[in-house]
C-alpha positions as CSV (number, residue, x, y, z in Angstrom):
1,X,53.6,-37.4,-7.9
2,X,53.0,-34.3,-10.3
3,X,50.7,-31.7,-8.7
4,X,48.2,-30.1,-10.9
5,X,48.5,-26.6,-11.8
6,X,44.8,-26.2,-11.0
7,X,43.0,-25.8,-7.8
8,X,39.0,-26.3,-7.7
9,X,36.8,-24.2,-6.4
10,X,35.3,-25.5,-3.1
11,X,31.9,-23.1,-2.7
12,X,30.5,-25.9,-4.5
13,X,30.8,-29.5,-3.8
14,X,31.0,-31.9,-6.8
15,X,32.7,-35.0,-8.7
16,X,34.2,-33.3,-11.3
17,X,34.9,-29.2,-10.7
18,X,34.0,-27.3,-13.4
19,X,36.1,-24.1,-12.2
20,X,39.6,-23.4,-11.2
21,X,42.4,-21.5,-10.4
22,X,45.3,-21.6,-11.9
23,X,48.1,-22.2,-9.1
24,X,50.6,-20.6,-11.2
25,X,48.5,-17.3,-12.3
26,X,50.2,-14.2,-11.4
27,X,49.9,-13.1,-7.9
28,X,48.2,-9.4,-9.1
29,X,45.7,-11.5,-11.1
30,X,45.1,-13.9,-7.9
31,X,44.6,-10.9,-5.9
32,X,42.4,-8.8,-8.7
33,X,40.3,-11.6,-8.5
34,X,39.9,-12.6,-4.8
35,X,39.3,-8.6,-4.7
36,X,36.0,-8.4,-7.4
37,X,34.5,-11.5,-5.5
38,X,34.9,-9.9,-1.8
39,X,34.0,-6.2,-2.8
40,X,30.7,-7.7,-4.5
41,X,29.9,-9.4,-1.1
42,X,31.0,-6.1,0.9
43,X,28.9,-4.0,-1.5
44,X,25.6,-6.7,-1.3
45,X,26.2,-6.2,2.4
46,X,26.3,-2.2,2.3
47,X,22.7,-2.8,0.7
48,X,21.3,-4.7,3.0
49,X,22.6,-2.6,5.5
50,X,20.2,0.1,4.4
51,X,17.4,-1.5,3.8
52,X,14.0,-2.5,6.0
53,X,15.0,-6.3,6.0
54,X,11.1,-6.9,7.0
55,X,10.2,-6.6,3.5
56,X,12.3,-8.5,2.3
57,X,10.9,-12.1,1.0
58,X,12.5,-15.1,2.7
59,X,13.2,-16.6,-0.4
60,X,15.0,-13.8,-2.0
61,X,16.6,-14.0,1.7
62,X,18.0,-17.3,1.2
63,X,19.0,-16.8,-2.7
64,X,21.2,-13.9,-1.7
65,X,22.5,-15.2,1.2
66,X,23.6,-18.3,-0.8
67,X,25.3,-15.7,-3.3
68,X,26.9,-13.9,-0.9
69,X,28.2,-17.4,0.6
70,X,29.3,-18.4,-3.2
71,X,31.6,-15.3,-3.5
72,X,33.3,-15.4,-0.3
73,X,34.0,-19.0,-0.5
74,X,35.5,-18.1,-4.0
75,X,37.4,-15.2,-2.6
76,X,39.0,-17.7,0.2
77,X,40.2,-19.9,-2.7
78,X,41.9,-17.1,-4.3
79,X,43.6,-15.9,-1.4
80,X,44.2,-19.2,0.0
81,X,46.5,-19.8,-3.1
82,X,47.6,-16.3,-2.7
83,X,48.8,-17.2,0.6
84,X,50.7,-20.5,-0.3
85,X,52.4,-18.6,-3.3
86,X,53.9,-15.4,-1.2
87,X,55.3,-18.2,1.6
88,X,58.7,-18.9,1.3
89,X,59.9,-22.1,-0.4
């Protein structure tokens, strides 16, 4: 049995994935990318963090939250492979 060279992205549940990672990418790239998806979280955070959360909207609450939920799980991915890729064969 071949493996694929491509990984789908689990954040979101479906039949058919529509993104993925390349398995074989370079590991600078896997990391470049794992890197964008959890600074964006960190920096979302960092707003919150200095903001009155009471007037915030619950919606926009739940919209950001999912976001925030989206990125990370994308980040995991990355360094998930990342991880399997620097272990020795």
């Amino acid at each position: 049995m071949i493996k694929s060279p491509y990984i789908p992205l689990t954040a979101i549940d479906c039949t058919i994935p529509a993104l993925l990672i390349d398995r074989n990418a370079p590991l600078d790239v896997l990391h470049a990318n794992a890197t964008a998806r959890v600074l964006a979280v960190t920096q979302l955070m960092e707003t919150f963090s200095s903001r009155e959360v009471q007037e915030a909207d619950a919606v926009d609450l739940k919209h950001l939250a999912a976001t925030a939920a989206v990125l990370l799980r994308d980040g995991c991915d990355l360094l998930n492979v990342l991880g399997w890729r620097l272990q020795p064969s």
